[in-house]
N, C-alpha and C positions, 0 to 999 in steps of 0.2 A: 396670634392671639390679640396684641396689640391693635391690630385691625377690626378688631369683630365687631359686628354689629350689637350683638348684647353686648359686649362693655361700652361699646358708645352710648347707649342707652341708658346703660347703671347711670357711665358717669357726668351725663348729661342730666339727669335727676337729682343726683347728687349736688350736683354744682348750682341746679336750681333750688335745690330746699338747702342747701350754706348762705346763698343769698336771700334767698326770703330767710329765715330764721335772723341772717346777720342786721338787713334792714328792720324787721319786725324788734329786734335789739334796741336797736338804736333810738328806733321813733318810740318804740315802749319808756322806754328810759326817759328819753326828752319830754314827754306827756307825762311820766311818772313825775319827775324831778319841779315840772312846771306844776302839777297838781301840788306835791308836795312842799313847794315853795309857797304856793297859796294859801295852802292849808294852815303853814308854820307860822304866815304873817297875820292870817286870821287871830291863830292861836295866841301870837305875842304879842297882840293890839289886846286882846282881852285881859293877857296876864298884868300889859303895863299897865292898861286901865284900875284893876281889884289892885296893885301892889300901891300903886300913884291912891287909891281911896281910904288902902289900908295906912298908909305912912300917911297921908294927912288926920284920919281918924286916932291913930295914935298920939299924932302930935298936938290935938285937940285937946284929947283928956290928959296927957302927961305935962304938954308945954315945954317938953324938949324932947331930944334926940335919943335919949339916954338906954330906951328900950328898940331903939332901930336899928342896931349891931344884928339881936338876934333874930329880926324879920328879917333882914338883909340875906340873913345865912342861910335861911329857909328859900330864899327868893332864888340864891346864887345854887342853891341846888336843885331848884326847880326848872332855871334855865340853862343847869349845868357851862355856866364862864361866871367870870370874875364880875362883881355889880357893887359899882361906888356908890353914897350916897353927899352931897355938899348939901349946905344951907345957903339962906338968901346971900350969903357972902362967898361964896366958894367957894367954904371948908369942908374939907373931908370930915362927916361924923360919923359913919361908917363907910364900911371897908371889911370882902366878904376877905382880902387877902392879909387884912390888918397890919399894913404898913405904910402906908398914908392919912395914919388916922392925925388929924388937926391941922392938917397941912392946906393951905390956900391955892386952888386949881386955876390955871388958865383957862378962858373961854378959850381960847382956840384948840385944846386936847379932842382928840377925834376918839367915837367908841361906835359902837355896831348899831346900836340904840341907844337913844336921849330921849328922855320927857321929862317934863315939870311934875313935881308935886304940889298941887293949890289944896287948898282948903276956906272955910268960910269967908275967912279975913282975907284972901289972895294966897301969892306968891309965897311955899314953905321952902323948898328945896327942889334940886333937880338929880336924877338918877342916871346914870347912866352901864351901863350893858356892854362889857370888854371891853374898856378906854384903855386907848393908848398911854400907858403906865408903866412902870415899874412896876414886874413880877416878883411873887414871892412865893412860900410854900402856902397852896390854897387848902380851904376847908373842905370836905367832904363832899362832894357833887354826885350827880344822875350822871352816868356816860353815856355820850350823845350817839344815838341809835340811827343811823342810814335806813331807812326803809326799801332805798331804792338797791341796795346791797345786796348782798348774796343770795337771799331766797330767790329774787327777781331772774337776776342770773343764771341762780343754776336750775328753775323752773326752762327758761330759755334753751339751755342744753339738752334738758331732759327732751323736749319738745323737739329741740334741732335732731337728737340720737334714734329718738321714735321715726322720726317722718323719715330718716336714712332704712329704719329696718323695712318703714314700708314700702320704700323703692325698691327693697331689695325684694322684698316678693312681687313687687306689682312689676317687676320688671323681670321677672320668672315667669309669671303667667303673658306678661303681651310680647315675651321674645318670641315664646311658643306660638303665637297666634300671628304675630309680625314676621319671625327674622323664618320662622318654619317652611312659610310659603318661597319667602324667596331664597333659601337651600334648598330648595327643590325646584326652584327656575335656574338656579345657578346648575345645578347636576343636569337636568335636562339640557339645556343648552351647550356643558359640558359634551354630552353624550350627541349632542345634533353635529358640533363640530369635529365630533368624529365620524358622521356620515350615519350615524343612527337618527334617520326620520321617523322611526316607529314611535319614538317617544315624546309623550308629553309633561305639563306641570301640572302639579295638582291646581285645581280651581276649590277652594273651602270657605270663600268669602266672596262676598259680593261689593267689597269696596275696592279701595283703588289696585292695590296688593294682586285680588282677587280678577278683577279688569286687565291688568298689566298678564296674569297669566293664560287669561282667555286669547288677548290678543297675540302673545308665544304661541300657544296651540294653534290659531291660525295662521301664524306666517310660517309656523312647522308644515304643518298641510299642506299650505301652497307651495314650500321646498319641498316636500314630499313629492308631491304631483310634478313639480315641474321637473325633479329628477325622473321621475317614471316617464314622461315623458321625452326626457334626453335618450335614456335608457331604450323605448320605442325607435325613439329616432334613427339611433346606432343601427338599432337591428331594421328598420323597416330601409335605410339607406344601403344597410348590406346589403339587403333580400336583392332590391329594386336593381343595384349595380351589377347582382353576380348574377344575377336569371338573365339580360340582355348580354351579357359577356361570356358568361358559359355559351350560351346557343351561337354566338359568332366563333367563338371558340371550334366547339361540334363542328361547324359549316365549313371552318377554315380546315381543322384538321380532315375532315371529312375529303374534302378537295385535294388537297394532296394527298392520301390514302389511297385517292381515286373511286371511294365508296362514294362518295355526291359527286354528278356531272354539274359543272360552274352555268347551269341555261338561267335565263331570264327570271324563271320562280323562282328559283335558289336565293340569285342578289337581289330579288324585291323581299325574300325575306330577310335576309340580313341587314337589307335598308331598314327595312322597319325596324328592327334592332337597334338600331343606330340612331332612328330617330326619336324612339323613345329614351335615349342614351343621353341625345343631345338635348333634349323635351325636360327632363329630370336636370341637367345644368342648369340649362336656362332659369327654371323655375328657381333653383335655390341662390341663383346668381341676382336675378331678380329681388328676390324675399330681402338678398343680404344688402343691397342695393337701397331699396324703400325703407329698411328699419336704422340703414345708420346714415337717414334722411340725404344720400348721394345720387339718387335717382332722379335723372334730367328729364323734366318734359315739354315735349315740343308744343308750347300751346297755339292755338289757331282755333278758329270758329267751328264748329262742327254741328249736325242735325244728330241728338241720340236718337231720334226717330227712323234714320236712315240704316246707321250703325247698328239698331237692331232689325232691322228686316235683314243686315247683309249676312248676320250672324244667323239666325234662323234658315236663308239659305245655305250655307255652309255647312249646318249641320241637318239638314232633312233627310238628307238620304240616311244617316244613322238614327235618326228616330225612326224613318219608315223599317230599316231593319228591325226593329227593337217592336216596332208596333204600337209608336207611344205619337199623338195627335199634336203639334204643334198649331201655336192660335199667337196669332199678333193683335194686341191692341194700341196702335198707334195712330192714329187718325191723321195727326197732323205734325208740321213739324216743330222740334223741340230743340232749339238751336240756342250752345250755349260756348264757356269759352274751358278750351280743353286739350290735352294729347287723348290724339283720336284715334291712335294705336293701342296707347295704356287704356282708353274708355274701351275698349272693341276685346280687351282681352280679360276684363273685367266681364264683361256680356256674355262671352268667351265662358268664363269659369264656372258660372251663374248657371247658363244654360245646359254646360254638360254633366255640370252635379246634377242637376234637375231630370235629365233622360236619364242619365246611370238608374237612379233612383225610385224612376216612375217605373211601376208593372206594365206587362204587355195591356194593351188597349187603352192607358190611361191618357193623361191632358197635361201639357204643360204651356199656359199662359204665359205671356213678355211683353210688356208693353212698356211705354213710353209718357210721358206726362208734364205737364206743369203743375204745383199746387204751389200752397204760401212759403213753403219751405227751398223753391227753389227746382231745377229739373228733376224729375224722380223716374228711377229704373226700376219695372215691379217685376219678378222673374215668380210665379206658383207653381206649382204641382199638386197632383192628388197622391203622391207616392205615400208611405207606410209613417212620415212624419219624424221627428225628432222625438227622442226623451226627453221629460222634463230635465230628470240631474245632466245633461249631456247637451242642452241650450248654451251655460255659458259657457261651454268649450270649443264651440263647433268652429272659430274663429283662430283656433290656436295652432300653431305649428304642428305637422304629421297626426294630428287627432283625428281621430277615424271613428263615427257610432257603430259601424259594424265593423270589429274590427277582424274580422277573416276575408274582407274584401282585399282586392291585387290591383294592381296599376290596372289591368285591363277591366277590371270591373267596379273599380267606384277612386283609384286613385291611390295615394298615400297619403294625403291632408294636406296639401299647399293651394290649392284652387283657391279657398276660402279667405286664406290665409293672406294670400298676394292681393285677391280682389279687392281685402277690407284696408291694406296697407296703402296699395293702388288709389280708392278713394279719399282715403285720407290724405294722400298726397296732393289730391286736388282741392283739397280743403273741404271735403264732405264726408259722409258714413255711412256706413252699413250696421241692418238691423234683420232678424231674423224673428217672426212667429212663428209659432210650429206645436199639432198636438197631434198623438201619436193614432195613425189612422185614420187623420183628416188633411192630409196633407201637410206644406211646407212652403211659406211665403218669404222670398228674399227681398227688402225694399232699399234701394241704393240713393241716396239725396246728394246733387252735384248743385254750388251754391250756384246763382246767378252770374257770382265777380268771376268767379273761378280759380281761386286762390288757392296757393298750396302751402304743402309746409316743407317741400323738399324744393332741391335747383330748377328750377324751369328758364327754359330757352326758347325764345320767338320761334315762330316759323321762316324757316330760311327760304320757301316759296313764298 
């Protein structure tokens, strides 16, 4: 609980209205205190003024002090503190505390406020406002009223208590809306590491929260699939292993039984067995080889112009079986730097997807090229085309678009697979267009330098 996200929230808001309220305090107070200092010395420039006009005006018509006891006591409870009065000599003649009455003051006694009393003739007396004296039991005063006191204060609390209760609901409604989504990335994700890919996070927003769960639900999918596809793989690597091993199996037991005589047809078919046995190695030996960048190539100079005529012969006679028109367009030669074994089995893979795939009497085009990009391998067909959703997969291990095809009839999905790993290993790529019924374009770009990104070794010729 300590951990939750809604209490970090509370008291994350909390902590920020303690500090705004505590500062808002503070500076309220100092603004207050500075206004009310202003106000008070306004206020007691005026009072000295009327009291200093009034005791000369007294002293005018009276001609003594005799009646400035009882303004004094009025004055001392106007400014609620003790207020002396001396004459030109610095006798006390009143005294709101009446115990220094006649007594002669030093100029140097210190009080809050001093001022002169003048009148027509000059200099009558001077006043002064809680001088440093000798206290006594004072007369009746105003008790002096703090403004900046309590109301101030407990206004401040009230205000600090409020804005706490409205954290506490506004932080009610945005846990719901914040911490909701992600308990519900958290249980998915829970639920993914337990090998449930079916599941996704809810998406209810469109900011970052709601972002963050989109992109879960996509990398769930691409776990998803890429388990489906392990899953295929298990079973398409059984299939492939146990159909060439059963039929050697049949043949071998069959031979000793004595039901198979061991002639010539027999062991050319169980060679073929064997060689699609060792064909199925290679290939995954290869794939493991190109993806954990350990595959050595022998580079040396090579024509892909040559390399694709050698490959077109190689395979004609199974086109002509099939019924499918092989067309070279290579003109001239296209000499780059390369392993001319890995280039020849990339052409190799190109071209027998491309017959697998092409209907009886159709076309498969191969040609060869330069453009700006570097040597380009173009491999066509008019075969039946790709799927659009099944474009970006056609590069991926054991993926197969029709997937009821068999090694003999369209493969298990490595062809593709090794080719595009193959060129990239030369430092180039492969790209595939394709619409369903207009055929199927494979275009291979082999760079000028011929750089790879796997070991490459000279030609030891």
């Amino acid at each position: 609980m300590i951990y939750s996200l809604r209490l970090q929230i509370l008291l994350s808001m909390v902590v920020v209205i303690l500090i705004t309220v505590g500062m808002t305090a503070f500076m309220a107070g100092r603004a207050a205190n500075a206004e009310i200092e202003r106000v008070q010395g306004r206020d007691d420039a005026l009072r000295n003024r009327r009291l200093g006009r009034l005791l000369a005006q007294q002293f005018a018509e009276r001609r003594s002090w005799l009646e400035a006891q009882g303004m004094l006591d009025g004055a001392g409870a106007m400014y609620g503190q003790r207020v002396v009065l001396t004459d030109t000599e610095g006798i006390v003649v009143a005294d709101t505390h009446r115990i220094m009455m006649g007594r002669r003051l030093s100029n140097r006694i210190a009080s809050r406020v001093t001022f002169p009393v003048s009148g027509p003739e000059g200099y009558l007396g001077t006043v002064m406002v809680n001088p440093d004296l000798p206290s006594g039991p004072p007369t009746a005063t105003v008790a002096s009223i703090d403004p900046t006191g309590t109301p101030l204060n407990v206004l401040l609390v009230l205000s600090g208590l409020l804005a706490v209760a409205v954290a506490l609901v506004l932080t009610f409604f945005l846990s719901r809306r914040v911490v909701a989504p992600v308990e519900s990335l958290a249980k998915a994700a829970h639920l993914v590491a337990q090998g449930d890919f079916s599941t996704r996070a809810d998406v209810g927003s469109k900011d970052e929260v709601g972002e963050l769960a989109r992109r879960f639900n996509d990398m769930v999918g691409e776990l998803e699939r890429t388990e489906e596809l392990r899953r295929n793989m298990v079973a398409d690597l059984a299939h492939e292993l146990r159909t060439p091993l059963t039929n050697i199996r049949g043949y071998i037991e069959g031979i000793s039984d004595g039901v198979i005589t061991p002639d010539p047809e027999t062991l050319e078919s169980m060679q073929g067995e064997v060689v699609l046995l060792t064909r199925l190695i290679e290939d995954l030996q290869d794939l493991a080889l190109a993806e954990s960048g350990r595959l050595q190539l022998q580079i040396s100079e090579c024509d892909l112009s040559q390399l694709v005529r050698s490959a077109v012969t190689a395979f004609q006679q199974q086109a002509q079986v099939k019924g499918v028109s092989l067309q070279v367009d290579a003109p001239g030669p296209v000499v780059l730097q390369g392993d001319e074994g890995r280039i020849s089995q990339i052409i190799r893979n190109l071209l027998s997807n491309a017959i697998s795939y092409t209907p009886s009497q159709g076309q498969v085009e191969i040609g060869a090229r330069f453009d700006g990009d570097g040597a380009v391998l173009l491999v066509r067909d008019d075969g039946p085309g790709i799927p659009t959703e099944d474009l970006p997969y056609v590069f991926e291990r054991f993926y197969r678009v029709d997937k009821s095809r068999s090694r003999y009839t369209g493969g298990i999905g490595l062809g593709l697979t090794i080719a595009r790993r193959l060129a990239e290993a030369h430092g180039g790529g492969i790209s595939v267009v394709s619409q369903e019924g207009q055929g199927t374009e494979f275009r291979v770009v082999f760079p000028a330098g011929g750089t790879g990104s796997v070991d490459r070794q000279p030609d030891s010729g």
